[in-house]
N, C-alpha and C positions, 0 to 999 in steps of 0.2 A: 643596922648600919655597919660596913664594912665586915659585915661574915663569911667565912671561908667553908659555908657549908658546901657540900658536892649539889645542892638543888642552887643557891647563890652563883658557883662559878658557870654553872651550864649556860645560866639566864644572861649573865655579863656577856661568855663568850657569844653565846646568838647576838645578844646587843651589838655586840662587835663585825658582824657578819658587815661588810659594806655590799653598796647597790641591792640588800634584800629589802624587802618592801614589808612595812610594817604589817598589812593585810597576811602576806604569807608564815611570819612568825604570828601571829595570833590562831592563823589555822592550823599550825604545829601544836599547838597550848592547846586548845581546841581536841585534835583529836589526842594528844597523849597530853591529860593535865599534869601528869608528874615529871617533871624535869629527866628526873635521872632514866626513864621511858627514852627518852631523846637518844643518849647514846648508847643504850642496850643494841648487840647484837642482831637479837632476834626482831625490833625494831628497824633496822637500817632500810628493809626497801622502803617502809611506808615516810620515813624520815626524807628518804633521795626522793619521791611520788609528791609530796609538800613540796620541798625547799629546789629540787633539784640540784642534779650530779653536782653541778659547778659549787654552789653554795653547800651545798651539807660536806662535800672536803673542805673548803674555807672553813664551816662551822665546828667539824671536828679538829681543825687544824688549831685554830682559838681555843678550842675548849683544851687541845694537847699543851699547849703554851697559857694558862691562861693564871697560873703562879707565877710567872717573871709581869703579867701585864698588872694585874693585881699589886705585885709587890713597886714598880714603881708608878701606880698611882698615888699609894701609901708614902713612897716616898717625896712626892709631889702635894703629898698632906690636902690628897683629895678622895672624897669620899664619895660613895656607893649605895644607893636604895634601890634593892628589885619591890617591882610592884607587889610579892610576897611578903615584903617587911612590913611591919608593924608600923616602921615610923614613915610609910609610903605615904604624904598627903592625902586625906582621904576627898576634897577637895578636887584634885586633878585625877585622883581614880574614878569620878563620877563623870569624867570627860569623853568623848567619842572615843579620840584615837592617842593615849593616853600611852605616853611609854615605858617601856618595858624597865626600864634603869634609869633612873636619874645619878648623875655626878655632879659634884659639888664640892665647893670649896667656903669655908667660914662655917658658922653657924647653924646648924640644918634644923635643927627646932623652930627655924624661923618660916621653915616650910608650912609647917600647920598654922599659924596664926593670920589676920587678916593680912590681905596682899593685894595692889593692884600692879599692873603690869601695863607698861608703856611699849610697843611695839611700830618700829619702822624700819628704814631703809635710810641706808649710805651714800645712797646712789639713787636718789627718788627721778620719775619719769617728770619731763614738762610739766606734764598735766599736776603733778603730783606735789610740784615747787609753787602752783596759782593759788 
């Protein structure tokens, strides 16, 4: 939890990538499983052939910034599980589409222990008020 290793910040920075689709980061993972693969050189075209042009600049642009994004989630005393950490629920790693980071604030031990999970909407349809 909250490690600054160079395979740690890649996986955040991808986390970070907005409108990329979880399917297309798993097929990153997929074909290069070592993080640090990701932003090697000699990797880039097959990295831009995944992710595309648009998103592997975003991706690298995160991964070039990703010590000021890091330091003020620390400063907002919230914390960080890539699904390569130990303390990753092993629970929601046996899930379909199961993500890459979890962030979090309080407790995080409280991840592994039993849990049920209450899930709605703010804004429920008609139908969804009867």
């Amino acid at each position: 939890m909250n490690k600054r290793t160079q395979e740690t910040k890649i996986i955040v920075a991808l986390s970070l990538v907005e409108e990329l689709s979880l399917k297309k980061k798993r097929d990153l993972i997929s074909a290069l499983s070592n993080p640090i693969d990701w932003t090697a050189e000699r990797n880039g075209g097959l990295v831009c052939k995944i992710l595309g042009d648009k998103h592997k600049t975003e991706f690298l642009s995160k991964y070039a910034t990703i010590d000021t994004h890091l330091d003020e989630m620390e400063r907002k005393e919230v914390s960080w599980i890539t699904f390569y950490d130990e303390e990753y629920p092993e629970n929601l790693r046996e899930t379909y589409d199961f993500p890459l980071v979890l962030f979090a604030k309080g407790n995080t031990s409280l991840l592994n222990s039993d849990i049920i999970a209450v899930v709605g909407t703010r804004t429920p349809t008609r139908y969804g008020q009867k």
